[in-house]
C-alpha positions as CSV (number, residue, x, y, z in Angstrom):
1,X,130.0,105.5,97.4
2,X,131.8,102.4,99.1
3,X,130.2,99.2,98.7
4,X,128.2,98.9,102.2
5,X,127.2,95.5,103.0
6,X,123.0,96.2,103.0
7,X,121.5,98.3,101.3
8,X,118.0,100.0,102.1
9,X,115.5,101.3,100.2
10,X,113.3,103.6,101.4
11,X,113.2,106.1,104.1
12,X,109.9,105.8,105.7
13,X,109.0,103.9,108.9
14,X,109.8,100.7,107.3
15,X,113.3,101.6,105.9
16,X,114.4,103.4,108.9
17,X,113.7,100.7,111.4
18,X,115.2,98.4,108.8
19,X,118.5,100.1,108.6
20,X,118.3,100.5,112.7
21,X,118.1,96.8,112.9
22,X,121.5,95.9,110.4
23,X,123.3,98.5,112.1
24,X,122.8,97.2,115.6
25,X,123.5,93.6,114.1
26,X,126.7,95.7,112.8
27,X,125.7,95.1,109.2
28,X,127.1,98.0,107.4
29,X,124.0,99.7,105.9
30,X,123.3,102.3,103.3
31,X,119.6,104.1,103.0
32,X,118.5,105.1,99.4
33,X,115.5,107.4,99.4
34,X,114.2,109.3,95.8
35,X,112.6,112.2,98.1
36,X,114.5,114.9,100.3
37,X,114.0,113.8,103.8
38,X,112.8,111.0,106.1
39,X,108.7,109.8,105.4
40,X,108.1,112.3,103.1
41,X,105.0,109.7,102.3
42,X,104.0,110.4,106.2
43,X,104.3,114.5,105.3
44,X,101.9,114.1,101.7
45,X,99.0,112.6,103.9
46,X,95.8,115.0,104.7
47,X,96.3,117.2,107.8
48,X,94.1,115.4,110.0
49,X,95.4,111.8,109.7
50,X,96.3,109.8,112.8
51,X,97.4,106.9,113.5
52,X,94.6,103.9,113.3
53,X,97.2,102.0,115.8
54,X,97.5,103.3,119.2
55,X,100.7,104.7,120.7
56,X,101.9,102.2,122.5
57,X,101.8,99.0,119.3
58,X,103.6,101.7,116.7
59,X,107.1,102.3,117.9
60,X,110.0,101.5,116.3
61,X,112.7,99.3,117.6
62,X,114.8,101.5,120.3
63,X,112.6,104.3,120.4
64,X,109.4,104.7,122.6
65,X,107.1,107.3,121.0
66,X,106.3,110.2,123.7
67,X,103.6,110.2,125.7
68,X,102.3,113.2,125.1
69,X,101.6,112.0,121.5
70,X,98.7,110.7,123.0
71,X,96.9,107.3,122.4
72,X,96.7,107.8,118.4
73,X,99.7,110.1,117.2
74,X,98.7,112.5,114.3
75,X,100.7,112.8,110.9
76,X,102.3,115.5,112.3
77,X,103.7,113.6,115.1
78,X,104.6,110.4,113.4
79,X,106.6,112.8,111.1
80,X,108.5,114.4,114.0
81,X,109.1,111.0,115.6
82,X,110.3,109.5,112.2
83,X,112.7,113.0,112.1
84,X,113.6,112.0,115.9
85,X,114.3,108.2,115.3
86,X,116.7,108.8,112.4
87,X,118.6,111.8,114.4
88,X,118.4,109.2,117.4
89,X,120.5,106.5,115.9
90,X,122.6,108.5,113.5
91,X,120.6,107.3,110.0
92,X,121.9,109.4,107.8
93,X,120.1,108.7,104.5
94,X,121.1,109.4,101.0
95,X,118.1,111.8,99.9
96,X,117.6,112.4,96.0
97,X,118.3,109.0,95.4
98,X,115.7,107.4,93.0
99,X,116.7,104.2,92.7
100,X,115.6,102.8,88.5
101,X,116.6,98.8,89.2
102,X,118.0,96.1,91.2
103,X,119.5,93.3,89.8
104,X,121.6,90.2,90.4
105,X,125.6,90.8,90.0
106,X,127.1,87.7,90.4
107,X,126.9,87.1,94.4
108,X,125.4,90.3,95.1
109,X,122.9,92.8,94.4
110,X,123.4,95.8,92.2
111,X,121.3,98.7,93.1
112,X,121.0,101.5,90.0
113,X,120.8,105.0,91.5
114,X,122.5,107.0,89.2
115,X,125.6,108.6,91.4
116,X,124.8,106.8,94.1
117,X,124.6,103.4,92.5
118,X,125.8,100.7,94.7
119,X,126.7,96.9,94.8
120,X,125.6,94.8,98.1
121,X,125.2,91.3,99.1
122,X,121.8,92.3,101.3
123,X,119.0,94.3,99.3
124,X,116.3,95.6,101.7
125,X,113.3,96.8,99.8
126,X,111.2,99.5,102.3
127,X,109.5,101.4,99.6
128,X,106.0,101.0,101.4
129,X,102.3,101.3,99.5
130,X,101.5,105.3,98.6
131,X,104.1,106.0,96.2
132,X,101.3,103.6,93.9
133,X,97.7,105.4,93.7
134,X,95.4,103.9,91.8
135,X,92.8,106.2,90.0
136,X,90.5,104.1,87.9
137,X,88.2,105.8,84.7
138,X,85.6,106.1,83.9
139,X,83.6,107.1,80.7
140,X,83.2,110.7,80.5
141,X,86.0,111.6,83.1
142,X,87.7,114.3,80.8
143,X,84.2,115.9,80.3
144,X,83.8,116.6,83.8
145,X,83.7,120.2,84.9
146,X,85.0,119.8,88.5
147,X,88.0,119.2,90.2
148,X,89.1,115.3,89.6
149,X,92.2,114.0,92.4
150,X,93.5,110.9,94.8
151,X,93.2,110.9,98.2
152,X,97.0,111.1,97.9
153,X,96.6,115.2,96.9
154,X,93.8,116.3,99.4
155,X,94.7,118.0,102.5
156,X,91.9,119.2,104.1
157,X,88.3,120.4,103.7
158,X,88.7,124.3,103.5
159,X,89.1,124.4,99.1
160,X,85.5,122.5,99.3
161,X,83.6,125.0,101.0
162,X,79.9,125.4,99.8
163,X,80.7,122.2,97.3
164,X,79.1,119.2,96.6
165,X,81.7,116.5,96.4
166,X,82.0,112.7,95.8
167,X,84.2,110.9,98.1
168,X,84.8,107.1,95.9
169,X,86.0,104.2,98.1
170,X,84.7,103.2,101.7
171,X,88.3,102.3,103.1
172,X,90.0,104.3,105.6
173,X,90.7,107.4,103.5
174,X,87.7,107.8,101.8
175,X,85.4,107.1,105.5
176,X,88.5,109.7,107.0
177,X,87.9,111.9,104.6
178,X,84.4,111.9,103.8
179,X,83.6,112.5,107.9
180,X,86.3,116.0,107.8
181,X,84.0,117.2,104.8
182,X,81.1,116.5,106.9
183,X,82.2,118.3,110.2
184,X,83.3,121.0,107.6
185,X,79.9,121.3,106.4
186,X,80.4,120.5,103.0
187,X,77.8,118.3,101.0
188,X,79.3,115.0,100.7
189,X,78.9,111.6,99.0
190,X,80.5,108.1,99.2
191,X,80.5,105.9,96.6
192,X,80.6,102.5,97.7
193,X,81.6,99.9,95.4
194,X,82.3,96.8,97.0
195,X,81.1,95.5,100.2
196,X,82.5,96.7,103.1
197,X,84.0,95.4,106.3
198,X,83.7,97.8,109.3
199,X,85.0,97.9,112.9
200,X,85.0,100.6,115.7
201,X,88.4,102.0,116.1
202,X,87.8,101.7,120.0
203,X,85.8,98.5,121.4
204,X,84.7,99.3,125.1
205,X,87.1,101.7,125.6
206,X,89.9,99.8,124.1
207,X,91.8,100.2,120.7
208,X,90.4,97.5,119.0
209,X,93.7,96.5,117.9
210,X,94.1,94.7,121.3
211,X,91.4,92.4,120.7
212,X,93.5,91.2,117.3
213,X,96.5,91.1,119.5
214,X,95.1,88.6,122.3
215,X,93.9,86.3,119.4
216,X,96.9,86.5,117.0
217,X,97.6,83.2,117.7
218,X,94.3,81.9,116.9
219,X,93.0,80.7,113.6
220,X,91.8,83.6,111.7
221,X,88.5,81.7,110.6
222,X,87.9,81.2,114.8
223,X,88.9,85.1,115.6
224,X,86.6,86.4,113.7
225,X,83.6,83.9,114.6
226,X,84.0,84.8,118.4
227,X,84.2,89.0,117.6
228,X,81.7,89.1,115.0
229,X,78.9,89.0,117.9
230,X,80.2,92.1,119.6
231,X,81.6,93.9,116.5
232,X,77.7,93.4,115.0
233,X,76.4,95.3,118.5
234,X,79.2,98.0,118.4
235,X,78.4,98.8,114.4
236,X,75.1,97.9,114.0
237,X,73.6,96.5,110.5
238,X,75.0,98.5,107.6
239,X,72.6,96.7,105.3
240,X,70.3,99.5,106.0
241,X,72.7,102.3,105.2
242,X,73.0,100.9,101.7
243,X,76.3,98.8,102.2
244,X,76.9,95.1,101.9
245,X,79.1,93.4,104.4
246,X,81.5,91.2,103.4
247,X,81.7,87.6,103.5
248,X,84.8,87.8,105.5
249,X,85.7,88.9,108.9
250,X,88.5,91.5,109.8
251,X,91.1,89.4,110.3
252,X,90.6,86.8,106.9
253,X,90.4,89.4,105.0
254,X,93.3,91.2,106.3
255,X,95.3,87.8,106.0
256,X,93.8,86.4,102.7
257,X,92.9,89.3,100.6
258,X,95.7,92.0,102.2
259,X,93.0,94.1,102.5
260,X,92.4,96.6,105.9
261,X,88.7,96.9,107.2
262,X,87.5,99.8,107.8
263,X,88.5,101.6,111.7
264,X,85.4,103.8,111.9
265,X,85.8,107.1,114.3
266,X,82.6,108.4,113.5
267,X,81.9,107.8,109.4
268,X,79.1,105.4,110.4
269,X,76.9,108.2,112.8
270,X,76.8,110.7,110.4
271,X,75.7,108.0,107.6
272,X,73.4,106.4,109.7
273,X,71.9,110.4,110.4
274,X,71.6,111.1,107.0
275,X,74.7,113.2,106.8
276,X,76.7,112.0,104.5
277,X,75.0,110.2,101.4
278,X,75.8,106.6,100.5
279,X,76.0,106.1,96.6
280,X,77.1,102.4,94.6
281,X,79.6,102.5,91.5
282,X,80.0,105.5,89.2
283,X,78.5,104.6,85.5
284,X,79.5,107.4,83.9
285,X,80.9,111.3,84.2
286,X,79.2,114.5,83.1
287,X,80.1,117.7,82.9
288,X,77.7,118.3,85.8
289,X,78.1,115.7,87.7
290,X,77.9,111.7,87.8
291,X,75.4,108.7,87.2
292,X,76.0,106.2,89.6
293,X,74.8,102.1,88.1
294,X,71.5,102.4,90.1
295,X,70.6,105.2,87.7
296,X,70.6,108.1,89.9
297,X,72.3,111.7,88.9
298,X,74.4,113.7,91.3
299,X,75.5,117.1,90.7
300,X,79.1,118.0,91.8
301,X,81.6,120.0,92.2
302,X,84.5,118.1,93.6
303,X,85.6,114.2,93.1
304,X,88.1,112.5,95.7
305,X,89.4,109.2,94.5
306,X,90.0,107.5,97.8
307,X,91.2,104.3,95.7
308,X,93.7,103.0,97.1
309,X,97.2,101.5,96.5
310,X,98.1,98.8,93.8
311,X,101.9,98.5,94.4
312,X,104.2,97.0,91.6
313,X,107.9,96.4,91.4
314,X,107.9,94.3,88.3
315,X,110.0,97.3,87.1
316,X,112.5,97.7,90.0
317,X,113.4,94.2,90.0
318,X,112.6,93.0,86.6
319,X,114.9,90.3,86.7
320,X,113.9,88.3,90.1
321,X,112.3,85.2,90.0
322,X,109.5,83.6,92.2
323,X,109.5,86.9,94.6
324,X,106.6,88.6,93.1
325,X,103.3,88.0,92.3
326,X,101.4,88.4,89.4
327,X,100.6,92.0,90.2
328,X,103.7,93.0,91.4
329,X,103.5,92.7,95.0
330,X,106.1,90.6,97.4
331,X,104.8,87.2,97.9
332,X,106.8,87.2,101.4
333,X,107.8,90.4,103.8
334,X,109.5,90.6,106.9
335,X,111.6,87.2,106.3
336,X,113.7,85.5,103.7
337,X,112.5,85.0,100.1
338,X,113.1,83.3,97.4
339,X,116.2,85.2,96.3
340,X,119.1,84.7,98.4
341,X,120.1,88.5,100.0
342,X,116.9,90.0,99.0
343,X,114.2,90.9,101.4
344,X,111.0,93.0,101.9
345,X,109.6,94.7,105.0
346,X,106.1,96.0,105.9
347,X,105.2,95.1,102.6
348,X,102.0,93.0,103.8
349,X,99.0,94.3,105.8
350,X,98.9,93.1,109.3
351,X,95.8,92.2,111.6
352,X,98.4,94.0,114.5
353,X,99.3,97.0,113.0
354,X,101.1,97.5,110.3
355,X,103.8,99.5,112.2
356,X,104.1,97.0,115.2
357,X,104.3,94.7,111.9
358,X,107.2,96.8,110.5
359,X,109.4,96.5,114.0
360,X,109.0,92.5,113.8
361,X,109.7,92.4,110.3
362,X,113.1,94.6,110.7
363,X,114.1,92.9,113.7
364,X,113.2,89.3,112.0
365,X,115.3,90.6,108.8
366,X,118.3,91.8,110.2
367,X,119.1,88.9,111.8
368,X,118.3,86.9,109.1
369,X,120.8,89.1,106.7
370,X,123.4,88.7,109.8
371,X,123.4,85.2,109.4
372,X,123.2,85.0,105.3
373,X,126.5,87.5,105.2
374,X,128.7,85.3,108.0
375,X,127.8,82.2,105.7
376,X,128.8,84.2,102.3
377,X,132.0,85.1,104.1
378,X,132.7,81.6,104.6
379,X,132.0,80.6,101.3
380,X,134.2,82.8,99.9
């Protein structure tokens, strides 16, 4: 291919939006994506996933979602609107694309994709959290007699039917997941390892997201000292569910720890009845069933690893230098980082949405690209 003058990587929400904003700054832009059409992440999600963000905060730039998607737009919507925003502004990306490396040539940025390798001076990074599950052992695992997967491979709750299952991890999957198993009937479990930070999805008949947006300009310590009054009466004390709080608010430890509390639509009722089962940490695997470290046996049938995401890309860019953290992750999205040309969108959660987040960090990234290619021009 011709050498374009960006190019992005990923075709989810993040990449798209990205691409949307270079082209409308008329940054010739190219979109690299290792999967066959646009958010395939979006279409490997469980059936009934919506949107924790209402409607109206999770648009892309140029592109209202419809109406009729209602206040939280389901998987299956987001994934027609994704299909809609690319057909919308002619993003065509180049599907089948894995892309192995990016490293510094010279001036620019050479992106390794096998045929469709490319040079640029403007490397956009969009390649978003799922493509990294993290599935931790345990001992006795491979003894186990049941069925052992991530939250990333369940769909829905028909192939547990009659089963007794573990659902491990008390974020948004695992508390989404564990209440479908519920409604389905099935005999369910969470295992709750760490302490938990939980809000209602809806605050007095608002997305609670609004609150976060009326205070985004406050201190984060402050926010969360004024809401924790009303969040304690709209939640109620988990302590005697079996869960620890956390020491931290929503909205420090979304901004401190990059970590998402917990949008309850109904996990906490059916707990709180005796519906679903609270558990701690998994000791061991049997072939039966699991020990959890309080000593207690559970038989099952079924495990769901709802464990979350530990992104890397030590080994796509193995050769940058004071952009990644120890772990992998980007120290800096949605701006300029410490590599000239190089930049990261919707790479870190936001107390906003993450979606809302993605628009500002594409619009704040094309311009800033804009501005780095008119001062390479001159320099050359």
């Amino acid at each position: 291919m011709s050498d374009p003058d960006a190019v992005v990587i990923g075709a989810g929400p993040a990449g798209l939006a990205s691409a949307q904003r270079l082209i409308v700054e008329g940054v010739t832009t190219v979109i690299l994506d290792k999967a066959s059409n646009v958010g395939a992440v979006w279409r490997r999600h469980y059936d009934r996933l919506h949107l924790h963000t209402p409607r109206m905060i999770s648009s892309l730039p140029g592109l209202p979602m419809p109406a009729s998607y209602g206040r939280y737009p389901s998987r299956a919507q987001f994934v027609e609107y994704l299909e809609n925003y690319a057909s919308a502004f002619s993003l065509k990306p180049v599907f089948n694309a894995p892309v192995s490396g990016v490293w510094r040539d010279a001036r620019k940025w050479r992106v390794e994709a096998g045929a469709h390798s490319a040079t640029a001076p403007v490397v956009v990074v969009a390649t978003g959290w799922a493509d990294f599950p993290h599935s931790p052992q345990w001992p006795g695992v491979e003894s186990f007699k049941g069925s052992v997967i991530h939250s990333t491979a369940y769909r829905n709750a028909a192939p547990y039917a009659g089963k007794r299952v573990l659902v491990v991890g008390f974020g948004n999957s695992g508390a989404e997941i564990a209440l479908e198993l519920c409604e389905a009937g099935v005999d369910v479990t969470l295992s709750v390892r760490s302490p938990v930070c939980i809000v209602p999805r809806d605050l007095l008949g608002m997305p609670i997201l609004g609150f976060s947006l009326a205070q985004r300009f406050l201190p984060a310590r402050l926010a969360d000292a004024i809401n924790a009054p009303i969040l304690r009466l709209a939640v109620g004390s988990i302590e005697t569910l079996g869960l620890r709080p956390a020491d931290k608010g929503p909205i420090r430890m979304i901004k401190e720890d990059r970590r998402a509390p917990v949008l309850d639509i109904g996990t906490v009722k059916k707990i709180r009845d005796g519906e679903i089962k609270t558990r701690g940490d998994i000791e061991s695997f049997f072939p039966e069933g699991v020990r959890f470290v309080d000593g207690r046996f559970e038989r099952l049938d079924g495990v769901i690893l709802a464990t979350g995401f530990r992104p890397d890309l030590r080994a796509l860019l193995p050769d940058t230098k004071g952009v990644l953290d120890a772990k992998g992750e980007p120290l800096v999205s949605d701006g300029p980082c410490a590599e000239p040309g190089l930049y990261f969108v919707g790479a870190i959660p936001s107390a906003t949405g993450q979606i809302r987040q993605i628009s500002i960090g594409a619009t704040r990234v094309a311009a800033d690209a804009s501005r780095y290619l008119r001062r390479e021009r001159a320099a050359a």
